[in-house]
C-alpha beads as a LAMMPS data file, in Angstrom:
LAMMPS data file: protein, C-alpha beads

217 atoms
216 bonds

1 atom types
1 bond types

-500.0 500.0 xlo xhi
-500.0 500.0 ylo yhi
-500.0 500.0 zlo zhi

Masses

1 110.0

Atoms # bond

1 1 1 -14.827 187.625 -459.506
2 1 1 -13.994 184.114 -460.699
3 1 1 -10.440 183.439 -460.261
4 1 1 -9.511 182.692 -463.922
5 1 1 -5.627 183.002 -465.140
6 1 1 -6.682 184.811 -468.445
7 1 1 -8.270 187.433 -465.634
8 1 1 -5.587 188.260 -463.754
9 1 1 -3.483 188.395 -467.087
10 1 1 -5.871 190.723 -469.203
11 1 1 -6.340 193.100 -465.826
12 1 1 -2.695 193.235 -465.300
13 1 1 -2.123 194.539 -468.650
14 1 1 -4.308 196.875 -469.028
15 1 1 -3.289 198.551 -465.880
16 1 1 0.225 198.875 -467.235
17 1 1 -0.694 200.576 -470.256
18 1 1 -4.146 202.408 -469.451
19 1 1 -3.107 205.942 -470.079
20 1 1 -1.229 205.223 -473.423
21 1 1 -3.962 202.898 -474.836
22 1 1 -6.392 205.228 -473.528
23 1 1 -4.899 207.917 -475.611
24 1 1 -4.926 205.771 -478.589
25 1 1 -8.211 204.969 -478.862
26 1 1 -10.081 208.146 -476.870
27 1 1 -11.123 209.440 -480.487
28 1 1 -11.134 206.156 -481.603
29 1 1 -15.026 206.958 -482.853
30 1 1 -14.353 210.005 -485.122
31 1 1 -12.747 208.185 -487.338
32 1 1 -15.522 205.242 -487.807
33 1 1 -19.176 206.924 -488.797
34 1 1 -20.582 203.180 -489.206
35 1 1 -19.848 202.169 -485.637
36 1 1 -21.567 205.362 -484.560
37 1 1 -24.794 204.651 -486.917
38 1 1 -24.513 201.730 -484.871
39 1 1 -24.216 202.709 -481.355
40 1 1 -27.370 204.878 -482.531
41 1 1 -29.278 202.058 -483.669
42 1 1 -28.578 200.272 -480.663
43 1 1 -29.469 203.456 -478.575
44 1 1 -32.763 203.237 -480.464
45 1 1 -33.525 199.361 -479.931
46 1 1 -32.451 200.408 -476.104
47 1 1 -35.555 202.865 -476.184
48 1 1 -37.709 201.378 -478.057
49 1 1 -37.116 197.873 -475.973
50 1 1 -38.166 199.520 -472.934
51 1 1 -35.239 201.539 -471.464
52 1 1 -33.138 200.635 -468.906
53 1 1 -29.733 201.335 -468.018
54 1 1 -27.281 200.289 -470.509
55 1 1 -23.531 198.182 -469.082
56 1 1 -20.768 199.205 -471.747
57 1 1 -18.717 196.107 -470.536
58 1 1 -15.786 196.402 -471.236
59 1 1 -15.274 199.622 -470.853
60 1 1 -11.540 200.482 -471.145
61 1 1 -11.498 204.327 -470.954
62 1 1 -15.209 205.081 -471.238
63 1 1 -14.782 206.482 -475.784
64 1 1 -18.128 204.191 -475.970
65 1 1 -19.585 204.567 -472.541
66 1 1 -19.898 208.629 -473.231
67 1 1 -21.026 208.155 -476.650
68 1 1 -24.188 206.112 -475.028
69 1 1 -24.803 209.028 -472.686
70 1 1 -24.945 211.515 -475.587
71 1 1 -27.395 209.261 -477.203
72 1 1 -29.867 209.548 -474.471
73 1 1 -29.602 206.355 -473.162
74 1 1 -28.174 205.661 -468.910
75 1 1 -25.310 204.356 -469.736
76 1 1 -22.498 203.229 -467.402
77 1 1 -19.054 201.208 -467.663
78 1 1 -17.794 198.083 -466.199
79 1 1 -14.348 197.146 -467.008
80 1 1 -11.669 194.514 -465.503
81 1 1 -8.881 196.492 -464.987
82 1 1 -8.722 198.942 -461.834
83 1 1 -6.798 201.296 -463.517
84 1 1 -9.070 201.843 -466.693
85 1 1 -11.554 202.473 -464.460
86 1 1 -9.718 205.099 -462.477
87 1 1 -8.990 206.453 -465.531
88 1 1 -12.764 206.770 -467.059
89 1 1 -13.349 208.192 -463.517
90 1 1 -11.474 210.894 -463.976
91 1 1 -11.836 212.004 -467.372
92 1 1 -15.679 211.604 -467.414
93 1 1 -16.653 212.634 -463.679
94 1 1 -19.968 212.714 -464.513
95 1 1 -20.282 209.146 -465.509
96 1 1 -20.315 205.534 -463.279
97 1 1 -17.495 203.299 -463.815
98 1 1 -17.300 200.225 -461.702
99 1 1 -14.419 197.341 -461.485
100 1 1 -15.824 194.038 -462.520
101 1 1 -16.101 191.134 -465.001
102 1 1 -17.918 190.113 -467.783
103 1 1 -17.852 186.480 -466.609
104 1 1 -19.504 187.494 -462.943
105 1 1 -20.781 191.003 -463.349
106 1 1 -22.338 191.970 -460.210
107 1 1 -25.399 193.373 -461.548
108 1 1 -29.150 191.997 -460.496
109 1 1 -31.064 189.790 -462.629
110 1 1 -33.041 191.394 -465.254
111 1 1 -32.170 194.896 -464.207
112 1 1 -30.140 196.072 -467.660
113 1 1 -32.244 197.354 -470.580
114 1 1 -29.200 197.107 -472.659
115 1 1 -25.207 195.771 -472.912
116 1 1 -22.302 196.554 -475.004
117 1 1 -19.408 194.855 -475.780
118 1 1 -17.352 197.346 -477.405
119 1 1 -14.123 194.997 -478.519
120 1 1 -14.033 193.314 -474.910
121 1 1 -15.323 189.728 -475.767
122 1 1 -12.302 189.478 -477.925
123 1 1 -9.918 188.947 -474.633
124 1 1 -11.840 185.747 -473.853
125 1 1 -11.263 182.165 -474.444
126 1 1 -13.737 180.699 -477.429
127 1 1 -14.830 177.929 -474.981
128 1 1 -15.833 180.414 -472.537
129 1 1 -18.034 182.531 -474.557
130 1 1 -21.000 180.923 -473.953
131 1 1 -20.566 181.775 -470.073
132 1 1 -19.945 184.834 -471.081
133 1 1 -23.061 185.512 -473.182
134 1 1 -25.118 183.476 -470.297
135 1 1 -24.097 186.378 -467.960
136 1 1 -25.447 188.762 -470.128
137 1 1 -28.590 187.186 -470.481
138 1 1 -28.940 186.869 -466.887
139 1 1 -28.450 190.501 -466.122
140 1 1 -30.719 191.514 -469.329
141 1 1 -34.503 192.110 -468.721
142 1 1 -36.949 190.968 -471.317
143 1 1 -36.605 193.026 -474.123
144 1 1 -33.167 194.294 -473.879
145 1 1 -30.130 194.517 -476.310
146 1 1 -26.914 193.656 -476.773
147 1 1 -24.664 194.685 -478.881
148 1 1 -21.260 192.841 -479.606
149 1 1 -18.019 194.377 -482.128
150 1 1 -15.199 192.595 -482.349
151 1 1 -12.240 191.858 -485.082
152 1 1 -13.194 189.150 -487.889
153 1 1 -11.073 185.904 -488.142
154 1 1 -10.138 182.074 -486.857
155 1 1 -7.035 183.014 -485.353
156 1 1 -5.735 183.622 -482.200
157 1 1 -2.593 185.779 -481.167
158 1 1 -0.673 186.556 -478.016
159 1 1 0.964 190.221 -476.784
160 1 1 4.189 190.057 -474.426
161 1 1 4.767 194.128 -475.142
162 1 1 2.715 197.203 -475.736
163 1 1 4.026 201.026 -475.388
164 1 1 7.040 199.781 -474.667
165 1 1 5.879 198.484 -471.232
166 1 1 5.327 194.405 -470.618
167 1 1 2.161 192.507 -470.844
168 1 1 0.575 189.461 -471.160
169 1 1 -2.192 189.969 -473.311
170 1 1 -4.263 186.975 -475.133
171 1 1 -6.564 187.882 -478.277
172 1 1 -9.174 186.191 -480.412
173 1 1 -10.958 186.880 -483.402
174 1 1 -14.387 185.949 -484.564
175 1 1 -16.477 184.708 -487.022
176 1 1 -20.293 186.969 -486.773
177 1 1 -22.350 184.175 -487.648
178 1 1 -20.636 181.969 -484.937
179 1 1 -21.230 185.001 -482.351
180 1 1 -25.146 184.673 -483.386
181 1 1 -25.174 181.631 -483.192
182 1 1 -23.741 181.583 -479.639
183 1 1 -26.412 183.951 -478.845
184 1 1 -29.522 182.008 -479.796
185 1 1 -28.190 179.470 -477.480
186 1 1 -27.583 181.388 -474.885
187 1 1 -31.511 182.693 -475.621
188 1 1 -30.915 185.698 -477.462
189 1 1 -32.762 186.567 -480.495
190 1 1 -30.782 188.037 -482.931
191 1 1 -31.238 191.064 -485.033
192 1 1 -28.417 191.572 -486.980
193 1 1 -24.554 190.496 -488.184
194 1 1 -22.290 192.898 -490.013
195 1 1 -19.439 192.782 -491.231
196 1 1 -17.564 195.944 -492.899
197 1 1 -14.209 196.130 -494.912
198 1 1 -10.931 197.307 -492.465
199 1 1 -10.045 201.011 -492.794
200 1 1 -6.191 202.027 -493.308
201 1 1 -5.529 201.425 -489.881
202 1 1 -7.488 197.888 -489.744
203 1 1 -5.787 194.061 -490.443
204 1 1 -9.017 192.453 -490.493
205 1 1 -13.051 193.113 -491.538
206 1 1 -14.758 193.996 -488.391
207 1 1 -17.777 192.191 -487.059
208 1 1 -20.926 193.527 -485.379
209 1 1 -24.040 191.564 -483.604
210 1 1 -26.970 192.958 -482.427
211 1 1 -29.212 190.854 -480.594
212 1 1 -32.134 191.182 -477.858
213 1 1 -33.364 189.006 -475.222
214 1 1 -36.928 187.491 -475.995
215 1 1 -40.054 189.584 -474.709
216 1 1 -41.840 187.057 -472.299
217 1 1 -44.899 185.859 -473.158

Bonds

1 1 1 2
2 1 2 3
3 1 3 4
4 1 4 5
5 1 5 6
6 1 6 7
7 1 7 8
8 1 8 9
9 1 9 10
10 1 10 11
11 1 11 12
12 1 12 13
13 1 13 14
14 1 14 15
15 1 15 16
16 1 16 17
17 1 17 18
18 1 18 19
19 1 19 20
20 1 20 21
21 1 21 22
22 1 22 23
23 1 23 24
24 1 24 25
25 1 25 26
26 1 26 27
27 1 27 28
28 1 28 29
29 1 29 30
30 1 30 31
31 1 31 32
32 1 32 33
33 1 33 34
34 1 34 35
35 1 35 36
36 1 36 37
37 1 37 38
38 1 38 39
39 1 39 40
40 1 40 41
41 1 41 42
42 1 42 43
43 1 43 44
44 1 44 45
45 1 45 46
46 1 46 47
47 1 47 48
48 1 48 49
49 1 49 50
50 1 50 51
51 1 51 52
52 1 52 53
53 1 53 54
54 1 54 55
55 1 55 56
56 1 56 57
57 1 57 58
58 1 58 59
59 1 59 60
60 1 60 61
61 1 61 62
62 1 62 63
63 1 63 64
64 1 64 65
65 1 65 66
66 1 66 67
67 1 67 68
68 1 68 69
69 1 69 70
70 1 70 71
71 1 71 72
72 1 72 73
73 1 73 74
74 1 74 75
75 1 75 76
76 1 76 77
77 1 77 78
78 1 78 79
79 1 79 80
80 1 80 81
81 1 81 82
82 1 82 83
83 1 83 84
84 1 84 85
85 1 85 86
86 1 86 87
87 1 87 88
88 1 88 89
89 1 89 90
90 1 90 91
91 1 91 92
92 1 92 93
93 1 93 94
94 1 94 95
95 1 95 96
96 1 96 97
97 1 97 98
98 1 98 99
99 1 99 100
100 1 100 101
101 1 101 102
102 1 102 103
103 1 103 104
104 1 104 105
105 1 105 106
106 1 106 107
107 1 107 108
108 1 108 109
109 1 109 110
110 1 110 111
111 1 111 112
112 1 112 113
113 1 113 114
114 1 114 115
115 1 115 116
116 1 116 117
117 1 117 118
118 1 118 119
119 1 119 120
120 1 120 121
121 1 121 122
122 1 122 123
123 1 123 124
124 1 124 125
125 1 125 126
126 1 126 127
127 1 127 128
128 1 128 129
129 1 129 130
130 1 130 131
131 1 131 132
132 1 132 133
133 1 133 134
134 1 134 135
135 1 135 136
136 1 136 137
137 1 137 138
138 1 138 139
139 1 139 140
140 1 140 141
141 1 141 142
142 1 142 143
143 1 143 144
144 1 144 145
145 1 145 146
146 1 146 147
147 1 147 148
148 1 148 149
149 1 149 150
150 1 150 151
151 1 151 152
152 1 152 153
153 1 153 154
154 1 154 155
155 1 155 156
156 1 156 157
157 1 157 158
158 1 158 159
159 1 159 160
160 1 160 161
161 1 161 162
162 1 162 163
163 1 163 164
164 1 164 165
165 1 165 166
166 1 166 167
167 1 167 168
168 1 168 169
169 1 169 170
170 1 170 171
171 1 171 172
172 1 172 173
173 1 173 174
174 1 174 175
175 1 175 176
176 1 176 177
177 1 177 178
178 1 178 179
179 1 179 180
180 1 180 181
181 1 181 182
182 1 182 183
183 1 183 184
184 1 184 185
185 1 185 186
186 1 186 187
187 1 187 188
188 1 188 189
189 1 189 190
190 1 190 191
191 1 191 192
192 1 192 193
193 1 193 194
194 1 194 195
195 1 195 196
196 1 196 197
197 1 197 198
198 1 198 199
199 1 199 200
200 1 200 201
201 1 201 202
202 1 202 203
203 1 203 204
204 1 204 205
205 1 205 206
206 1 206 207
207 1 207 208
208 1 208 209
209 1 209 210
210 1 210 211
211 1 211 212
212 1 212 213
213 1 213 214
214 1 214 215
215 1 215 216
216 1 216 217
């Protein structure tokens, strides 16, 4: 795993607060019937691309990583912080949850028919996106998806508390058409950028990218 400060930082928080955040957001989904018209679409592309297991990267407590697997599509998580993942583990026993990160994640080359990024690309530095999205391609096989949801914005914001525990916690919003354009040069093809109005519990529009790795010739 590469040994990058806003790592150990983002890890270390969400290990201090994994069971409270992963009660706040565990029905998370209920409450948004676009982002699950979305996961379905992008369960469909998955299919229709040629299968695959899909990486929910990202993964905090496995809301979008089940979601997937009731969609029909072999989904597992990856997320940075040990203790998200021993919490996934345990409330979905069933499922695979694995340590690692997005910048290095440990999977083969061209072995993933699809990859979400369920609000987890928003914990990483702008400049290092495009290493970010690199990774993704590597791991993707021709034909495979990715799908990217994130807060809208230019600004950047920094977290010192959470549940009443202490954290160090970096954030960064993002502009869709930036995102896609990322993509293409990172060899994606895109298929999509949304952008819907915040909800009663939202600050900002959120963003959504949908994108597939080129069919070879």
């Amino acid at each position: 795993m590469p040994d990058e400060p806003f790592l150990a930082a983002t890890r270390a928080s969400y290990d201090a607060m994994a069971a409270e955040y992963a009660d706040m957001v565990t029905s998370d989904l209920d409450a948004k019937p676009l982002d699950r018209a979305l996961l379905a679409a992008f369960a469909e592309l998955v299919k229709v691309g040629g299968a695959g297991p899909v990486a929910d990267v990202g993964c905090g407590p496995g809301q979008a990583t089940v979601a997937l697997r009731r969609l029909d599509v072999d989904a597992f998580g990856i997320d940075l912080s040990p203790g998200m993942i021993d919490l996934a583990r345990r409330t979905y026993p069933d499922l695979r949850f694995e340590v690692g990160s997005m910048l290095a994640l440990g999977l083969p080359e061209a072995s993933m028919g699809g990859l979400l990024a369920y609000y987890s690309i928003i914990h990483v530095p702008w400049e290092q996106r495009s290493d970010v999205f690199s990774e993704f391609h590597r791991v993707l096989a021709p034909g495979g998806q990715v799908m990217l949801v994130f807060q809208v914005g230019d600004d950047r914001g920094h977290r010192s508390e959470a549940f009443g525990k202490a954290i160090c916690l970096d954030w960064y919003r993002q502009q869709p058409d930036e995102i896609a354009d990322l993509l293409r040069r990172a060899g994606f093809e895109v298929w999509a950028t949304i952008t819907r109005q915040p909800d009663a519990a939202e600050k900002t529009p959120q963003g959504y990218v949908l994108a597939r790795k080129p069919v070879e010739p």
